[in-house]
C-alpha positions in Angstrom: 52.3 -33.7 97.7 49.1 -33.8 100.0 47.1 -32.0 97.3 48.5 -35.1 94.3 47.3 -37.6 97.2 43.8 -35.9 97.2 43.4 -36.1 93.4 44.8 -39.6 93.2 42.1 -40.6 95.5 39.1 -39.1 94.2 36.6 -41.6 93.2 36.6 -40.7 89.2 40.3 -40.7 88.8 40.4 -44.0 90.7 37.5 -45.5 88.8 39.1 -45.0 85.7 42.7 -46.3 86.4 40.5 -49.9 87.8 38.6 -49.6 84.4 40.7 -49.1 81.7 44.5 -50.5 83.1 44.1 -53.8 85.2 40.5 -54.3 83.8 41.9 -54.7 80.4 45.2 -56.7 81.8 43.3 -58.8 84.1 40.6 -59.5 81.2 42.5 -61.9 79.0 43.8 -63.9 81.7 40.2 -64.6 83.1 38.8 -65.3 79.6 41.6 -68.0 79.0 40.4 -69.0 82.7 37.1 -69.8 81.7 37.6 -70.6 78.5 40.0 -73.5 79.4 38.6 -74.6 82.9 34.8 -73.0 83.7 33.2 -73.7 80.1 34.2 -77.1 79.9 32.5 -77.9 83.5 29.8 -75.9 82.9 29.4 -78.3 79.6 30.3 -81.4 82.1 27.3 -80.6 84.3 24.9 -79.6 81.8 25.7 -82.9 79.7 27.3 -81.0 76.8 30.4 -82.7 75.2 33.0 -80.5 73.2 34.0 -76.8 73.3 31.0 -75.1 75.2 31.1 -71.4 74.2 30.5 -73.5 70.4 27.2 -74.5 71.9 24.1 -73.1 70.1 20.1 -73.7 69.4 18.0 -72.9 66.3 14.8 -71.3 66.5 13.4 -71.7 63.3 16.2 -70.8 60.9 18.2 -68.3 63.8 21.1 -69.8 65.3 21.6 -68.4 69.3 25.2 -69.4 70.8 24.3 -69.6 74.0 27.4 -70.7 74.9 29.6 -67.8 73.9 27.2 -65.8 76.3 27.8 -68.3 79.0 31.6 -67.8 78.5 30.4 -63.8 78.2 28.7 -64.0 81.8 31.2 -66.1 83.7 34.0 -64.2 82.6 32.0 -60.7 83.5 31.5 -62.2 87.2 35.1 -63.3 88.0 36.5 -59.9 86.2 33.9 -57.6 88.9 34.3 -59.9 91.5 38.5 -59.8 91.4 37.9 -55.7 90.9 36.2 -55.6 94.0 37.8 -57.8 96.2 41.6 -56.6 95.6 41.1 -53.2 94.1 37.6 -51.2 95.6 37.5 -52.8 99.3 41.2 -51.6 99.6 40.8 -48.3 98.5 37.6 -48.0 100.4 39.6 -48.7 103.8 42.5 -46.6 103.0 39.5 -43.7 102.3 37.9 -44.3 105.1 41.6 -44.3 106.8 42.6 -41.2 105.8 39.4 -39.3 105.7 38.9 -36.7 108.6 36.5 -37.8 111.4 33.1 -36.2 111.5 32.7 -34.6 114.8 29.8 -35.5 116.8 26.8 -33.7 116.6 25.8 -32.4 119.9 22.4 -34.0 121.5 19.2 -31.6 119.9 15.6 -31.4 121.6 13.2 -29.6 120.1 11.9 -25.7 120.9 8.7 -25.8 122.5 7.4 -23.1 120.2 8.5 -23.5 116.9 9.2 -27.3 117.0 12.6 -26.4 115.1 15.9 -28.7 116.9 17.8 -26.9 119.1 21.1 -28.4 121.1 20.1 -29.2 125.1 22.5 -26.8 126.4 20.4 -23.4 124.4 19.2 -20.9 126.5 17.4 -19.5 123.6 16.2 -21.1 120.4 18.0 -19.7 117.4 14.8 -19.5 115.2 12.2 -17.9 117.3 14.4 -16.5 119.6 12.3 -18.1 122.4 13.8 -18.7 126.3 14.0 -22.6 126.6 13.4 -24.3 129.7 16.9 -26.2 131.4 17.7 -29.2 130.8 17.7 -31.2 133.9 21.2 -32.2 134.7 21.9 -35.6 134.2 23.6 -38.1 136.4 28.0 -38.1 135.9 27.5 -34.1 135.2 28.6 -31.6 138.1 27.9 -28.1 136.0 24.4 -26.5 136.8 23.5 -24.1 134.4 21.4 -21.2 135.3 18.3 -20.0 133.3 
């Protein structure tokens, strides 16, 4: 069962379920959305009267419906938006839920000689091998360690 959960939740397979199922159920009910309430304000605030996605201008003799790309571009935005608001932010908090803390990295200075990082608590640097001075022992800590 843990090993179904794992490939449920990869990224890819996850992707594609929010691409191709509720993109394409959630796509005809926002494109009767803004085809019935969106276009027709759009038109009300730009001063156009009638259907709005009908709306065109000529260039010489080339016709441009600019208003089925408006329709197009509002109905793009509220389709991403509702995919990220109810389906990537969820899964992104249950990943980040279930996902195995990263332990922390133990404080690094570097080696006198070689400049490479070594933790504080070396006694020798692990690159050139040479013997590190101690670390002085910070307040709160009540082991001494010998050099």
């Amino acid at each position: 069962m843990k090993g179904f959960r794992s490939f449920i939740l990869r990224g890819n397979v996850v992707d594609l379920a929010v691409g191709i199922v509720i993109g394409a159920a959630f796509t005809a009910v926002v494109n009767g959305f803004v085809s019935a309430f969106l276009t027709p304000l759009v038109g009300l605030a730009t001063g156009a009267t009638g259907d709005m996605s009908r709306k065109t201008f000529t260039a010489g003799a080339i016709k441009f419906p600019y208003g089925a790309f408006v329709n197009a571009a509002i109905s793009f935005l509220l389709i991403a938006s509702a995919l990220y608001f109810l389906v990537v932010l969820p899964i992104n908090k249950l990943h980040e839920r279930l996902a195995p803390h990263q332990d922390v990295q133990a404080p690094k200075r570097d080696c006198p000689e070689c400049l490479s990082p070594v933790p504080d608590q070396a006694r020798r640097c692990a690159s050139c091998t040479v013997s590190l001075p101690a670390v002085p022992a910070q307040a709160g800590e009540t082991t001494q360690r010998a050099g």
